[in-house]
C-alpha positions in Angstrom: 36.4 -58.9 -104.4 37.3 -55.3 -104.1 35.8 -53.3 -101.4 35.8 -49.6 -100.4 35.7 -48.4 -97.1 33.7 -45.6 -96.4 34.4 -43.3 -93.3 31.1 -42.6 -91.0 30.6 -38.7 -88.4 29.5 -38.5 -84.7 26.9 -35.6 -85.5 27.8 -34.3 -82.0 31.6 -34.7 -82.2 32.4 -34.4 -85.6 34.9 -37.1 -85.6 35.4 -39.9 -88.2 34.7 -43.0 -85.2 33.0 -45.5 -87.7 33.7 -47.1 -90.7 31.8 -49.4 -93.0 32.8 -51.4 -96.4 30.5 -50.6 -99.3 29.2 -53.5 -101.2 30.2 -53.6 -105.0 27.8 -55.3 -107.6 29.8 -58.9 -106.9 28.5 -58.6 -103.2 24.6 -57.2 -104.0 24.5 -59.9 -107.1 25.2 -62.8 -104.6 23.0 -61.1 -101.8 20.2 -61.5 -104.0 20.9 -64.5 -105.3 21.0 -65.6 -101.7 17.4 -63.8 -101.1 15.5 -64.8 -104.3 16.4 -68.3 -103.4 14.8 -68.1 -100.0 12.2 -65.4 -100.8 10.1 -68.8 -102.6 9.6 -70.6 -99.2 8.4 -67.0 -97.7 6.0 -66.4 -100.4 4.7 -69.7 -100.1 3.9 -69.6 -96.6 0.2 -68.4 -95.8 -0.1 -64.8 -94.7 -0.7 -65.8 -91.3 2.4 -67.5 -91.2 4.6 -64.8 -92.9 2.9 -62.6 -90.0 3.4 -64.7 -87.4 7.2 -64.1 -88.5 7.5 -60.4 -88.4 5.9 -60.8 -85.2 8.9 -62.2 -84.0 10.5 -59.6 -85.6 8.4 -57.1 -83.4 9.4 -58.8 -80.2 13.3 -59.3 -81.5 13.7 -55.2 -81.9 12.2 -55.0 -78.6 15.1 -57.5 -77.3 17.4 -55.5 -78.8 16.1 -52.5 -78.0 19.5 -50.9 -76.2 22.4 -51.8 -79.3 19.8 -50.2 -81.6 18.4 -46.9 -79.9 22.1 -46.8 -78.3 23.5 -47.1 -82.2 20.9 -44.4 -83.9 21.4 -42.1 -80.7 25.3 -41.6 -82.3 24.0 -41.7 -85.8 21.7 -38.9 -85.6 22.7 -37.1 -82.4 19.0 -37.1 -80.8 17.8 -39.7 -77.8 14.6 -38.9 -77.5 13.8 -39.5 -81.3 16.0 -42.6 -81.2 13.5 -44.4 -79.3 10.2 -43.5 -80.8 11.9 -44.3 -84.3 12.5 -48.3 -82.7 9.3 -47.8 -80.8 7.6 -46.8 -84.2 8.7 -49.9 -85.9 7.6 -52.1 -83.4 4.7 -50.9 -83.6 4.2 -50.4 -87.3 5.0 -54.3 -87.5 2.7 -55.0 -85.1 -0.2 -52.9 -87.1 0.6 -54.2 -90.8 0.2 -57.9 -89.7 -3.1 -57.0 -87.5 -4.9 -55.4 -90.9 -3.3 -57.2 -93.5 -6.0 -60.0 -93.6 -8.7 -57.4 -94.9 -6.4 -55.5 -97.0 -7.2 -57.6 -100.4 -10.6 -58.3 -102.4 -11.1 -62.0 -102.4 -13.9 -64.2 -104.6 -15.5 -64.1 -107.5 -16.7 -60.7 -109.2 -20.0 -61.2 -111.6 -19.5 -59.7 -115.4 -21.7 -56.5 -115.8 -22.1 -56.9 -119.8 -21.7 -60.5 -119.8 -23.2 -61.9 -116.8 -22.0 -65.2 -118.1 -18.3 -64.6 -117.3 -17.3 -63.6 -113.8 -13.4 -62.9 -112.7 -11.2 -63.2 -109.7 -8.3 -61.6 -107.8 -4.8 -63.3 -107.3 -1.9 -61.6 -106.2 1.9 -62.2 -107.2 4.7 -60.6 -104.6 7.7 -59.0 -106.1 10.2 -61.4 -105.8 12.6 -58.9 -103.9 12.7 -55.5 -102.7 15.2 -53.0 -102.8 15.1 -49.7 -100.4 17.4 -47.2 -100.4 16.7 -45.4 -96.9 18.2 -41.7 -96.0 19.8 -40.4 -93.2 17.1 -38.5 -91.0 15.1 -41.2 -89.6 17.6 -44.1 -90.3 15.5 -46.9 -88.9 11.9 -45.2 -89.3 12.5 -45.1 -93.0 14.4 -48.4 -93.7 11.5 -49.9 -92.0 8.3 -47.9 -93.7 8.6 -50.1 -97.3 10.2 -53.0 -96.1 7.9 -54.5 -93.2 4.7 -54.3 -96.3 6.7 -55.5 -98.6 7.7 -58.5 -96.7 4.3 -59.2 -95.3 3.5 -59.2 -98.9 5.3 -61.5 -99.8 8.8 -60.2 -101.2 12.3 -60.3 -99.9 14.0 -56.9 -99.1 17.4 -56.0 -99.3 18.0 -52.3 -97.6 20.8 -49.9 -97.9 21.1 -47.1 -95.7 22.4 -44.4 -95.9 26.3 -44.0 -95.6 25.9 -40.6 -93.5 23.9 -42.6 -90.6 24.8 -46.9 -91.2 25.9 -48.0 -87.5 22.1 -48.9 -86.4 22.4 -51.7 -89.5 24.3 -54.3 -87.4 22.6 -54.1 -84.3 19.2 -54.3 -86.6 20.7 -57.5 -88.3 21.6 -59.0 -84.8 17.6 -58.9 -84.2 16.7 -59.5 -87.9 18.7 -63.1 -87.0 17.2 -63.2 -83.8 13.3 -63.8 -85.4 15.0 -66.0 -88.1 14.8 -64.1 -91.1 18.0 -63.1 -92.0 17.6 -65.3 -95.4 14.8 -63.0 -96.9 15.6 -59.8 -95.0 19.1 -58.1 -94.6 21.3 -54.8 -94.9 24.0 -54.1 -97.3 26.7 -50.8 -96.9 27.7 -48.2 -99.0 27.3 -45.1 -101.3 25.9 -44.4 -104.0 27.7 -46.4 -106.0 26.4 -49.1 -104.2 22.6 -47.9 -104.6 23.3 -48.0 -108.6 23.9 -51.6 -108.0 21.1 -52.6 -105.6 18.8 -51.0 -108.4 20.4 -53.4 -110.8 19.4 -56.4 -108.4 16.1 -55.7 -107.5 12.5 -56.4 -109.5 10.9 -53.0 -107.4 13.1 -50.1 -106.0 11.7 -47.7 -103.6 13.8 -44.8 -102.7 13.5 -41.9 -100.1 15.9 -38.6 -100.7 16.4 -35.5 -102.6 14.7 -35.2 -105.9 18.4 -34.8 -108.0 19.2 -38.6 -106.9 15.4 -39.4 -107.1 16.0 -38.4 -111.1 18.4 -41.1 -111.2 16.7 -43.9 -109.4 13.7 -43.2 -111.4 16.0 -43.4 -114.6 17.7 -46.6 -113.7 14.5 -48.4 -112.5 12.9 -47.2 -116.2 16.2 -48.8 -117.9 14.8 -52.0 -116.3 11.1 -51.6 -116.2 10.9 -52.3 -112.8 8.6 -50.2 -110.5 10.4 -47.1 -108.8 8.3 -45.6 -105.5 10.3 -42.6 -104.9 9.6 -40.1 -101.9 11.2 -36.8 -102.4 11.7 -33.5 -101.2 9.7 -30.9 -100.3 9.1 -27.3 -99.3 5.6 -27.2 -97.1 3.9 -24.6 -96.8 2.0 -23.5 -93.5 -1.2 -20.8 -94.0 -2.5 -19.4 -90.9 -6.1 -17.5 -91.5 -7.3 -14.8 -89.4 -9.3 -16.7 -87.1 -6.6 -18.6 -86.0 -5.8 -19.2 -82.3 -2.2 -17.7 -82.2 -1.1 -19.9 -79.2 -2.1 -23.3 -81.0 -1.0 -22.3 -84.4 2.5 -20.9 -82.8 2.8 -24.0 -81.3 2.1 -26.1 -84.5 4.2 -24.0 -86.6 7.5 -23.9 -84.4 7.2 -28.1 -83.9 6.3 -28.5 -87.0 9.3 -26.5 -88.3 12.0 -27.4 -85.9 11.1 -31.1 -84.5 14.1 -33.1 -85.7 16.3 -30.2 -86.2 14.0 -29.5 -89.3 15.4 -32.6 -90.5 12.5 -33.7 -92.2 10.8 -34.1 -95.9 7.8 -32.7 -94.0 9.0 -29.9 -92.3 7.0 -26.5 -92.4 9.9 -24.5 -94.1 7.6 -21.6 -95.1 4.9 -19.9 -93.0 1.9 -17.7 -94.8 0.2 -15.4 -92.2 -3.3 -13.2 -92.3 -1.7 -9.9 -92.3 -4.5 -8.9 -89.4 -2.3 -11.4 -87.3 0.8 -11.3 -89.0 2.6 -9.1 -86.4 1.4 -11.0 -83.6 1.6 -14.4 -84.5 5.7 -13.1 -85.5 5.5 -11.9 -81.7 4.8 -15.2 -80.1 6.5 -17.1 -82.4 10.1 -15.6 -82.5 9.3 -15.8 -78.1 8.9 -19.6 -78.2 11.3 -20.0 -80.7 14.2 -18.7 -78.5 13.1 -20.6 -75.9 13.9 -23.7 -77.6 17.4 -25.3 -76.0 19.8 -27.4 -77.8 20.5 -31.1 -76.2 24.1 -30.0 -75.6 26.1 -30.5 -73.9 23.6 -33.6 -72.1 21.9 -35.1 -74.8 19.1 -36.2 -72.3 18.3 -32.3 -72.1 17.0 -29.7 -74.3 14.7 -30.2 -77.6 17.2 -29.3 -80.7 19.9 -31.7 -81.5 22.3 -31.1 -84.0 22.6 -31.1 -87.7 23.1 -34.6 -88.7 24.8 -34.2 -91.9 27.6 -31.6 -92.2 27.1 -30.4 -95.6 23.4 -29.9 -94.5 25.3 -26.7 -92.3 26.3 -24.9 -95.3 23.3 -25.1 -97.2 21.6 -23.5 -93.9 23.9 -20.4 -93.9 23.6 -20.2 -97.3 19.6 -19.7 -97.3 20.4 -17.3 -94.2 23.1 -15.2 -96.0 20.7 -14.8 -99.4 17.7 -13.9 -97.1 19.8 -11.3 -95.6 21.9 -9.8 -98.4 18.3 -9.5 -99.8 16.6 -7.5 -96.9 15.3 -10.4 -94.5 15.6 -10.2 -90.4 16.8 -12.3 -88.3 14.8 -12.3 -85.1 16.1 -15.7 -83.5 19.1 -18.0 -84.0 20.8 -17.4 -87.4 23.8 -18.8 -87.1 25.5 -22.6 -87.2 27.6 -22.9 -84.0 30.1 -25.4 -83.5 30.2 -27.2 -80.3 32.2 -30.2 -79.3 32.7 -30.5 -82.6 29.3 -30.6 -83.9 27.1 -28.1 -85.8 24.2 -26.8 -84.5 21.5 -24.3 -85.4 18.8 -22.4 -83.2 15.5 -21.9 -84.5 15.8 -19.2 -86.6 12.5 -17.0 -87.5 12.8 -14.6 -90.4 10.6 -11.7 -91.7 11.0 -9.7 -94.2 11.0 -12.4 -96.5 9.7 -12.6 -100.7 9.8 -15.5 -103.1 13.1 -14.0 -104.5 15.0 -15.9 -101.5 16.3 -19.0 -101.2 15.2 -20.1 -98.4 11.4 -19.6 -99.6 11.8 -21.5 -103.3 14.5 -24.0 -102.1 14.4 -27.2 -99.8 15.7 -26.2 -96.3 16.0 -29.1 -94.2 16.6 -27.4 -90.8 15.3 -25.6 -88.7 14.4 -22.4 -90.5 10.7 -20.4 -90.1 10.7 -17.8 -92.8 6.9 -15.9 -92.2 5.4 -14.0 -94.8 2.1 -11.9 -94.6 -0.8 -12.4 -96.8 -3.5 -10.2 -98.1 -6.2 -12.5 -99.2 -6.2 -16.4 -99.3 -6.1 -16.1 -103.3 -2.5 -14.6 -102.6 -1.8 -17.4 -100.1 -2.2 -19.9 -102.0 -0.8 -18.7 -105.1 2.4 -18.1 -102.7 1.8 -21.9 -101.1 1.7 -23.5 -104.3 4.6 -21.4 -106.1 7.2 -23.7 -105.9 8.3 -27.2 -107.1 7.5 -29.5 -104.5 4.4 -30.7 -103.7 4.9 -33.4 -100.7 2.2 -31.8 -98.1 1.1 -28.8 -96.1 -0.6 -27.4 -93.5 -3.6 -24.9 -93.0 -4.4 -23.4 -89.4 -7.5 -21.3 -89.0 -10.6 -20.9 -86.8 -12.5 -24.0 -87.8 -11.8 -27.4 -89.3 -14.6 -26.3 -91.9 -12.2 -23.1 -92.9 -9.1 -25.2 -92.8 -10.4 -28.0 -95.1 -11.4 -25.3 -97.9 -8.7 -22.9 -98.3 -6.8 -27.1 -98.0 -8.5 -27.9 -101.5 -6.7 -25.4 -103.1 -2.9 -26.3 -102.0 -1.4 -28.2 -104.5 -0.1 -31.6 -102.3 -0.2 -35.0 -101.5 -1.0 -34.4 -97.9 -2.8 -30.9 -95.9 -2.6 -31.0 -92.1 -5.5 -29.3 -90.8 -5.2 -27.7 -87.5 -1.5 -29.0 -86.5 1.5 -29.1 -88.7 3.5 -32.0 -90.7 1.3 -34.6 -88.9 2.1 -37.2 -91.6 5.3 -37.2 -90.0 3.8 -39.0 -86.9 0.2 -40.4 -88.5 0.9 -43.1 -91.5 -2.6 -44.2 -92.4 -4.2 -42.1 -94.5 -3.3 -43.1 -98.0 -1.4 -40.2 -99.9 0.2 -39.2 -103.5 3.3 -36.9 -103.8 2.8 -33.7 -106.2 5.0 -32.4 -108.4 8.6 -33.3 -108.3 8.0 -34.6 -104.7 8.0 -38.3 -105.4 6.6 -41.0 -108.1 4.7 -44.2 -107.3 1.6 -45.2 -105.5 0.9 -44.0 -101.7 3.3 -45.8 -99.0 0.6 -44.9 -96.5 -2.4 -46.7 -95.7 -3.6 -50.3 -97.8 -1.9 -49.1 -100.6 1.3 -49.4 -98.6 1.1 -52.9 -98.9 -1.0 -53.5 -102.1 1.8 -51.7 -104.3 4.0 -55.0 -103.5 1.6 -57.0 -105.0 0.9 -57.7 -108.8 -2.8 -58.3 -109.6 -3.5 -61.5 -111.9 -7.4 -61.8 -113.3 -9.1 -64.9 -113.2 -11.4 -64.6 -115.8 -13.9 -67.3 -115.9 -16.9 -68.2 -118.2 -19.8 -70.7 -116.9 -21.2 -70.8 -119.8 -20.2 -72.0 -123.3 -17.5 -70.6 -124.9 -18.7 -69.0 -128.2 -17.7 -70.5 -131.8 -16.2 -68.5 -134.1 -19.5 -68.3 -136.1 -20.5 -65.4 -133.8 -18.0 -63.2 -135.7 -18.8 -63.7 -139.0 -19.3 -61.0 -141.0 -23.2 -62.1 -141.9 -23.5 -62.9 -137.8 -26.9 -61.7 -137.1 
């Protein structure tokens, strides 16, 4: 069996200090094999039992808490976020299994035109589950689709992203731990190795850019299995008038720069009242260089550093085109190398238009281009001018004023008040516009009802009719 191996970054050194060998279609074909086989006993168990089982799961990550924070710490470059991301999934297992039980319709459903006939719910898993998990929240985002689809019923095979992989073994050390390494496990590699996961699975769900979203969505049509894809976006934030400037500066820059703007829902454009404009720039661009990297101690500081290195030159790409075309920098603005990592400021711009990159195309980092509106016609014609449509946010004086400029923006999700909060709140139930994703909401009871085909039961307690009730002369 041939097998590749694929060289792994320290974010904060830059060095090549891992390596991983990326499954080829030999290895994923047995590894499901392996899974579908097992994935009947964990189907058949009742749901209690299956969550009784991740449970176990719950208290194994906990266990293991050290080798997997320690292992995403080097991954990504971030402590802090290490943490919540395993404390997240704890707790995420924990929640799934606690509503699960009321999650489905159960019993028998009366006929409306034919009283006669009444129907009933049953619900087939996916045999097995393939994710295909990026590299900005490694374990946050291998976790989100798997722990429903396992409560569901399904087995799960995940691959993670080659840029951030180390945090798979500790993970499968704890995954072996609660005794389910037979219907739940990790596989490396690429893309190559993605392609052939697809190829394996009966449901794909993929989070990443829209370009490889294309082809997930192609290859998981060539099959006619379901694809739950969660793409890019470019979120706007509109700040009203009546704003409060200190809570909607503070919404904006976390909302912007939490993660190193490493985030599908990052605020990467920022629409403001032009009767505030120049002040809410004022207060913004002062928090904003307040901001400190976690460098060189990684327990300090709020910014860590760009995971990905190709990331780096997209950034000073959007901040050379903003420039060459009139924009100012007022904070940060340029990728500095230190230890051997790259690492970017908070950088605010002004003086910014539609005809710049960094306002039409994804930014992933932390980049607050703000723009002044007229009226809120003109903000959200400049809020919805664009391709994405994951979610957005809306800041003004009331939650009344929020919610209806909200119903214009063209997204899956509108923060009211605050800024990317579906990044930190997963149960309300969402859709991705545009070219932002495909596939039913991986939030609330959908979450774990997509997992699940739906078989009618269609009864009659009656007598079935004859044929004679057709005829042509049937009165």
């Amino acid at each position: 069996m041939t097998t590749r191996t694929l060289h792994v970054r320290n974010p904060r050194t830059g060095e090549l200090d891992y390596q991983i060998q990326a499954a080829g279609p030999e290895e994923i074909s047995a590894t499901a094999q392996r899974l579908r086989a097992a994935q009947r006993g964990w189907t058949a168990l009742p749901l209690a039992e299956r969550g009784a089982a991740l449970l176990r799961l719950a208290d194994a990550l906990v266990k293991f808490r050290t080798e997997i924070t320690a292992a995403l710490e080097i991954d990504t470059g971030r402590r802090r976020i290490a943490g919540l991301e395993l404390d997240g999934a704890v707790a995420s297992l924990r929640g799934w299994v606690a509503q699960a039980p009321t999650l489905l319709p159960e019993g028998w459903t009366q006929g409306r035109a034919m009283p006669h006939i009444r129907h009933a719910p049953q619900f087939v898993p996916y045999a097995l589950t393939g994710v295909i998990s990026p590299w900005n929240f490694p374990l946050t985002l291998s976790m989100i689709d798997t722990i429903p689809a396992l409560l569901a019923g399904s087995a799960v095979i995940i691959k993670p992203s080659e840029v951030t992989p180390r945090f798979a073994a500790p993970m499968m050390a704890a995954i072996a731990e609660a005794g389910l390494e037979d219907i739940l496990t990790f596989v490396q590699g690429d893309g190559a190795t993605g392609a052939a996961l697809i190829e394996a699975v009966d449901v794909i769900c993929f989070t990443g850019s829209v370009a490889t979203g294309r082809k997930v969505a192609a290859a998981a049509a060539t099959k006619m299995i379901p694809a739950f894809l969660e793409l890019g976006g470019k979120d706007p934030l509109i700040v009203t008038a009546s704003a409060d400037l200190e809570k909607a500066t503070d919404a904006a820059l976390r909302g912007s720069v939490l993660s190193t703007g490493q985030a599908c829902q990052s605020i990467e454009r920022i629409y403001v009242a032009a009767e505030i404009h120049d002040a809410f720039l004022k207060r913004l661009t002062e928090k904003a260089a307040a901001v400190r990297l976690n460098w060189p101690d990684i327990s300090q500081g709020e910014l860590g550093p760009i995971i990905f290195d190709k990331q780096a030159a997209i950034l000073t790409a959007q901040i050379e085109d903003a420039k060459a075309n009139g924009a100012a920098v007022l904070t940060g603005g340029t990728v500095e190398n230190h230890g051997g990592g790259c690492w970017l400021l908070p950088t605010v711009l002004t003086n910014v238009s539609h005809q710049m990159k960094v306002m039409t195309e994804e930014t992933f980092g932390p980049l607050l281009p703000v723009m002044p509106f007229a009226t809120i016609d003109e903000a959200l014609a400049l809020a919805n001018d664009t391709e994405y449509g994951l979610s957005a946010a809306v800041f003004a004086g009331t939650l009344e004023e929020a919610e209806a400029v909200a119903a214009g923006i063209e997204a899956g999700a509108v923060s009211l008040n605050d800024a990317a909060l579906t990044g930190i709140f997963y149960e309300a139930e969402k859709h991705s516009f545009k070219l932002s994703g495909l596939g039913g909401s991986r939030m609330g009871p959908a979450g774990f009802q997509r997992f699940l085909r739906r078989k009618a039961l269609i009864a009659n307690t009656g007598a079935p009719a004859p044929l004679s009730a057709f005829a042509e002369d049937a009165s």
